[in-house]
C-alpha positions, 0 to 999 in steps of 0.5 A: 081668948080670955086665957091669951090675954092673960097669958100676955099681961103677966108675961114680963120677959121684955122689962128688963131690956126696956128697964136698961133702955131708959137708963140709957137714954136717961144717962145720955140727956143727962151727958148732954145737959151737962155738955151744953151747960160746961161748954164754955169751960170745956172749950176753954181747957181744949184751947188752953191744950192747944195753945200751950201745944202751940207755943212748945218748941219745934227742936228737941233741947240739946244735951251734951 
Protein backbone atom coordinates (compact mmCIF):
# COMPACT_ATOMS: atom_id res chain seq x y z
CA UNK A 1 0.00 0.00 0.00
CA UNK A 2 2.89 2.19 1.09
CA UNK A 3 4.50 1.69 -2.21
CA UNK A 4 1.21 2.62 -4.28
CA UNK A 5 0.94 5.66 -2.41
CA UNK A 6 4.31 6.61 -3.32
CA UNK A 7 3.99 5.53 -6.55
CA UNK A 8 0.80 7.94 -7.26
CA UNK A 9 2.38 11.38 -5.72
CA UNK A 10 5.49 11.27 -7.97
CA UNK A 11 3.63 10.30 -10.96
CA UNK A 12 3.40 14.06 -12.81
CA UNK A 13 2.22 12.37 -16.23
CA UNK A 14 -1.20 14.74 -15.74
CA UNK A 15 0.79 18.37 -15.15
CA UNK A 16 1.28 19.36 -18.13
CA UNK A 17 -2.37 19.20 -19.70
CA UNK A 18 -3.80 20.98 -16.16
CA UNK A 19 -0.54 23.34 -16.76
CA UNK A 20 -2.07 24.25 -20.29
CA UNK A 21 -5.82 24.33 -18.58
CA UNK A 22 -5.13 27.12 -16.66
CA UNK A 23 -3.53 29.08 -19.15
CA UNK A 24 -6.52 28.66 -20.99
CA UNK A 25 -8.78 29.69 -18.68
CA UNK A 26 -6.51 32.35 -17.66
CA UNK A 27 -6.54 33.87 -21.17
CA UNK A 28 -10.14 33.59 -21.61
CA UNK A 29 -10.89 35.98 -18.00
CA UNK A 30 -8.39 37.98 -19.37
CA UNK A 31 -10.33 38.28 -23.02
CA UNK A 32 -13.34 39.06 -21.13
CA UNK A 33 -12.28 41.61 -18.81
CA UNK A 34 -10.74 43.14 -21.47
CA UNK A 35 -14.24 42.75 -23.83
CA UNK A 36 -16.69 44.36 -20.81
CA UNK A 37 -13.88 47.08 -20.01
CA UNK A 38 -13.84 48.28 -24.18
CA UNK A 39 -17.39 47.53 -24.80
CA UNK A 40 -18.02 50.95 -25.46
CA UNK A 41 -15.28 51.69 -27.88
CA UNK A 42 -15.79 48.54 -29.55
CA UNK A 43 -19.56 49.14 -30.21
CA UNK A 44 -18.73 52.17 -31.48
CA UNK A 45 -16.19 51.19 -34.19
CA UNK A 46 -19.27 48.31 -35.07
CA UNK A 47 -21.74 51.03 -35.47
CA UNK A 48 -19.34 53.28 -37.22
CA UNK A 49 -18.85 50.16 -39.82
CA UNK A 50 -22.39 49.88 -40.11
CA UNK A 51 -23.17 53.40 -40.65
CA UNK A 52 -20.73 54.17 -43.24
CA UNK A 53 -21.87 50.66 -44.96
CA UNK A 54 -25.41 52.41 -44.77
CA UNK A 55 -24.72 55.68 -46.37
CA UNK A 56 -22.57 53.82 -49.38
CA UNK A 57 -24.49 53.94 -52.62
CA UNK A 58 -26.81 51.47 -53.78
CA UNK A 59 -25.72 51.62 -57.94
CA UNK A 60 -22.24 51.30 -58.88
CA UNK A 61 -20.42 54.83 -60.20
CA UNK A 62 -21.06 54.98 -63.97
CA UNK A 63 -17.81 54.76 -66.21
CA UNK A 64 -17.96 55.63 -69.70
Amino acid sequence: MKALITRLLSDESGQGLTEYALIIALVAVALVAILVLFRNAIGAVFDSGAQTLNNAPNSPPYVP
